[in-house]
C-alpha positions in Angstrom: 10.7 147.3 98.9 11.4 148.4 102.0 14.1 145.2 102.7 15.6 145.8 99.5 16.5 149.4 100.4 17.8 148.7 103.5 20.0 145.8 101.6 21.2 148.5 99.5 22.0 151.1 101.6 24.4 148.8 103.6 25.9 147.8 100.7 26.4 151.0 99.5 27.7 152.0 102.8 30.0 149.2 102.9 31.4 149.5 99.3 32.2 153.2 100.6 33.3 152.0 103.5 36.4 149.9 101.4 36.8 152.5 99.0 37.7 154.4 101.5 39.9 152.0 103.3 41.5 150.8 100.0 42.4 154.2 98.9 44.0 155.5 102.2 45.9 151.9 102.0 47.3 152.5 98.4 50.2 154.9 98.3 52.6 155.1 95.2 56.7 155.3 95.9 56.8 158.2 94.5 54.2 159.7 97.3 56.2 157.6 100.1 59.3 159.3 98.9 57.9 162.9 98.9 56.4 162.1 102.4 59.7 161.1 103.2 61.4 163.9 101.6 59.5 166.3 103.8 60.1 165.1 106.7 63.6 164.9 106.6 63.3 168.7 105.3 61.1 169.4 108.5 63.2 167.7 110.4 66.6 169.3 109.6 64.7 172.7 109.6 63.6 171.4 113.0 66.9 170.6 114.4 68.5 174.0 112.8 65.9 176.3 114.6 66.9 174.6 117.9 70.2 174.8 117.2 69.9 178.4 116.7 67.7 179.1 119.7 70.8 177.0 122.0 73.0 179.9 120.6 70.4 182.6 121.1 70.0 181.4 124.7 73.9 181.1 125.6 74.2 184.8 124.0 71.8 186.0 126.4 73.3 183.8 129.1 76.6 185.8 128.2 75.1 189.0 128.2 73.1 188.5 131.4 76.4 187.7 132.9 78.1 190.6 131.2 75.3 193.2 132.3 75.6 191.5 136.1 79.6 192.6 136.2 78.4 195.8 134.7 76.1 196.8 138.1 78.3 195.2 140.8 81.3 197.7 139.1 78.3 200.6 138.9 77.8 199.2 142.5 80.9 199.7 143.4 81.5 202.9 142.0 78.8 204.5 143.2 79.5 202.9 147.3 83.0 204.8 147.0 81.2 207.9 145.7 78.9 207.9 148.5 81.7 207.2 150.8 83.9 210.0 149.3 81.4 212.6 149.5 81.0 211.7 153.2 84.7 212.4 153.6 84.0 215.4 151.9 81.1 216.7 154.2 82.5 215.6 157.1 85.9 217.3 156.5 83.7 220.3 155.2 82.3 220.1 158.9 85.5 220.5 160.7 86.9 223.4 158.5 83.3 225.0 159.4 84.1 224.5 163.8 87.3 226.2 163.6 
């Protein structure tokens, strides 16, 4: 009895075994071309989200650049203040000796 068990459980396991293996092998057209179908639809989605993120990134390329220009002119602005208010104090000074 004990042979015989051990006979059938590997047959068992072996007829599961193909199942298995036959029933992964076996796919219909109509799956292939759903399988297909989705991943040309993942695909395009795919290359449309990069696309979008290439345009996100040169935006914020442009506005980097654009908020750069912005401080070197507040920069600038704020140098000739400075240097106007020392004209100021220091002509403020020499009305004050005389």
């Amino acid at each position: 009895m004990g042979k015989t068990s051990k006979t059938l459980s590997r047959c068992a396991a072996l007829a599961v075994v193909l199942g298995l293996a036959g029933g992964c092998a076996h796919i219909t057209q109509e799956e292939w071309d759903e399988y297909k179908s989705t991943t040309n639809t993942a695909l395009s989605e795919a290359r449309a989200a990069k696309s979008a993120a290439d345009a996100a990134a040169s935006a914020a390329r442009s506005a980097q650049a654009a908020a750069d220009a912005a401080q070197r002119t507040a920069d600038e602005a704020l140098a000739c203040c400075r240097d106007n208010s020392d004209k100021i104090e220091r002509m403020f000074e020499k009305t004050m000796k005389k």
